[in-house]
C-alpha atoms as an extended CHARMM CRD file, in Angstrom:
* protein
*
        58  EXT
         1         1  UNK       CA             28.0420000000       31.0890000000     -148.3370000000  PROA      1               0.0000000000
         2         2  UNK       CA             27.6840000000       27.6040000000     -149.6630000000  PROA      2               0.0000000000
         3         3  UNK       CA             26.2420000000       26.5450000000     -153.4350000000  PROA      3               0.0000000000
         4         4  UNK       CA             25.2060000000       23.7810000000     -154.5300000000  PROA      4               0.0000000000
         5         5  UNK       CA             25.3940000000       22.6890000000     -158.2920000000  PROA      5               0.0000000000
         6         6  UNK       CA             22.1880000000       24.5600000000     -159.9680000000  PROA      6               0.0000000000
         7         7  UNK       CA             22.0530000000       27.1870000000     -157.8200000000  PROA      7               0.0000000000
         8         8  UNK       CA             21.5920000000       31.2290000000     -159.3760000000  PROA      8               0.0000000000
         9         9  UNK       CA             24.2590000000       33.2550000000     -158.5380000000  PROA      9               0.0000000000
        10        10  UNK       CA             25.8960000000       36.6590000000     -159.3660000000  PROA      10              0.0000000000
        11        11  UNK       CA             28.8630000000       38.5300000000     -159.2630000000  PROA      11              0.0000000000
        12        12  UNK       CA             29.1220000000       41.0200000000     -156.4070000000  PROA      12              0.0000000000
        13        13  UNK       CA             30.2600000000       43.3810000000     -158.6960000000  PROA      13              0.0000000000
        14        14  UNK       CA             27.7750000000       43.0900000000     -161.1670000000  PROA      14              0.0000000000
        15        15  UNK       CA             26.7190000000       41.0510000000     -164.1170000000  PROA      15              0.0000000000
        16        16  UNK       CA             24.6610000000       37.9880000000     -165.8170000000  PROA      16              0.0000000000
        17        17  UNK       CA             23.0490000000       35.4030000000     -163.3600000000  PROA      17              0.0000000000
        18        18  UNK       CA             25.4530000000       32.1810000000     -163.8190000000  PROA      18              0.0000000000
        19        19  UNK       CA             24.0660000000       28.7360000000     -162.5200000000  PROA      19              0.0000000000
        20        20  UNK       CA             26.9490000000       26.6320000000     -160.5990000000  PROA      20              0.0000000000
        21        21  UNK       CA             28.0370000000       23.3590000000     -162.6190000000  PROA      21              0.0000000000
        22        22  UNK       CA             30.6740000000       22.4010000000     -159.7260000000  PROA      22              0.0000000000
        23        23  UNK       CA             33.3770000000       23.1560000000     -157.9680000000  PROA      23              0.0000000000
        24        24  UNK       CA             37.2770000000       22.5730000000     -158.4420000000  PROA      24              0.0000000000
        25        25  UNK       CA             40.3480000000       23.4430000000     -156.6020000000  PROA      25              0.0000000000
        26        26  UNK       CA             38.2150000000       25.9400000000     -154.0890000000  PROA      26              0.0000000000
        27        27  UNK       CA             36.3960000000       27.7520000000     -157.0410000000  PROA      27              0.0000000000
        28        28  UNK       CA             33.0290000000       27.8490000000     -158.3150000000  PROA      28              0.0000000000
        29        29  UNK       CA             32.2990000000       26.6220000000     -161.6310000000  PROA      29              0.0000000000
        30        30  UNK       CA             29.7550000000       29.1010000000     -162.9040000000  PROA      30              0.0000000000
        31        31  UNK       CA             28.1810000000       29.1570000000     -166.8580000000  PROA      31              0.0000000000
        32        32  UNK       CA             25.8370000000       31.2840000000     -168.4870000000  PROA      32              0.0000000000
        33        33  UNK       CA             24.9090000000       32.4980000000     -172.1650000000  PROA      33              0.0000000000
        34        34  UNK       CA             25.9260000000       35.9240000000     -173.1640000000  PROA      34              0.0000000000
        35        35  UNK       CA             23.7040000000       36.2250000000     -176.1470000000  PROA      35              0.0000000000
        36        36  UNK       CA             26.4020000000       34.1850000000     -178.1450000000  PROA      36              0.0000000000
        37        37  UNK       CA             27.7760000000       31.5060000000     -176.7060000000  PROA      37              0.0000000000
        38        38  UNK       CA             27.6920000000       29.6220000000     -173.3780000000  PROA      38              0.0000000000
        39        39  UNK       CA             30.3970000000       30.8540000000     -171.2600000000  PROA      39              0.0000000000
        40        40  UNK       CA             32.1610000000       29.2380000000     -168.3060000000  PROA      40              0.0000000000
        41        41  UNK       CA             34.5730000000       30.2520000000     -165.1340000000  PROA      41              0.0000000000
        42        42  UNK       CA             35.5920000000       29.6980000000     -161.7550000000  PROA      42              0.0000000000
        43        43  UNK       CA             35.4090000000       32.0960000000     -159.2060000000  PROA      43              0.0000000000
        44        44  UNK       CA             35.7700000000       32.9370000000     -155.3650000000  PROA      44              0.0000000000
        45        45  UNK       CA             32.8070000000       31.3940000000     -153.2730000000  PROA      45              0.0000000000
        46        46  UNK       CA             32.9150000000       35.0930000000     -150.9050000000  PROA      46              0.0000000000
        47        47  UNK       CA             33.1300000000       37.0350000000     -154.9990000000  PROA      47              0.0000000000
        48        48  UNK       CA             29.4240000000       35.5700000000     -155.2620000000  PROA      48              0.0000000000
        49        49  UNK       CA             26.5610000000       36.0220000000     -154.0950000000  PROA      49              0.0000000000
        50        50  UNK       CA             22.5350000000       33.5440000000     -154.3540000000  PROA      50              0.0000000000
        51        51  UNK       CA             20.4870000000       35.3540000000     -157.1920000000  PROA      51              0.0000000000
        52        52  UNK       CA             17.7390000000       34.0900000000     -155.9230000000  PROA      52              0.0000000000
        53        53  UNK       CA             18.1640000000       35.6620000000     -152.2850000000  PROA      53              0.0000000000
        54        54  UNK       CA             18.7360000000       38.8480000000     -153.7380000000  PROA      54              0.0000000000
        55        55  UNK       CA             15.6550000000       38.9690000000     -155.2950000000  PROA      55              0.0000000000
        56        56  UNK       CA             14.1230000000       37.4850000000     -152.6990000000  PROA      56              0.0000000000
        57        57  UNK       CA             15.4000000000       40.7920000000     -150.4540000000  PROA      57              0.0000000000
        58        58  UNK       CA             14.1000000000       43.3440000000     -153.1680000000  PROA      58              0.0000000000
């Protein structure tokens, strides 16, 4: 699946909605606020999935 930057994604596994900030070295930038603080990674484009299609499917 492709993202583009400000796109609502998830985890496969589980957890917050992240919105993409960009890509780097063939991983997805992702933040998000935990309650706390804004938080940022990189992950796996196949380890994510649209949040938005998801809900669109429930």
């Amino acid at each position: 699946m492709f993202f583009i930057v400000s796109d609502e994604v998830q985890h496969r596994n589980g957890g917050p909605r992240m919105i993409v900030t960009g890509y780097a070295s063939g991983m997805v930038e992702c933040r998000w606020y935990d309650g706390y603080s804004v938080r940022r990674e990189a992950f796996k484009e196949d380890e994510l999935y649209s949040a938005s299609e998801r809900q669109l499917a429930s």
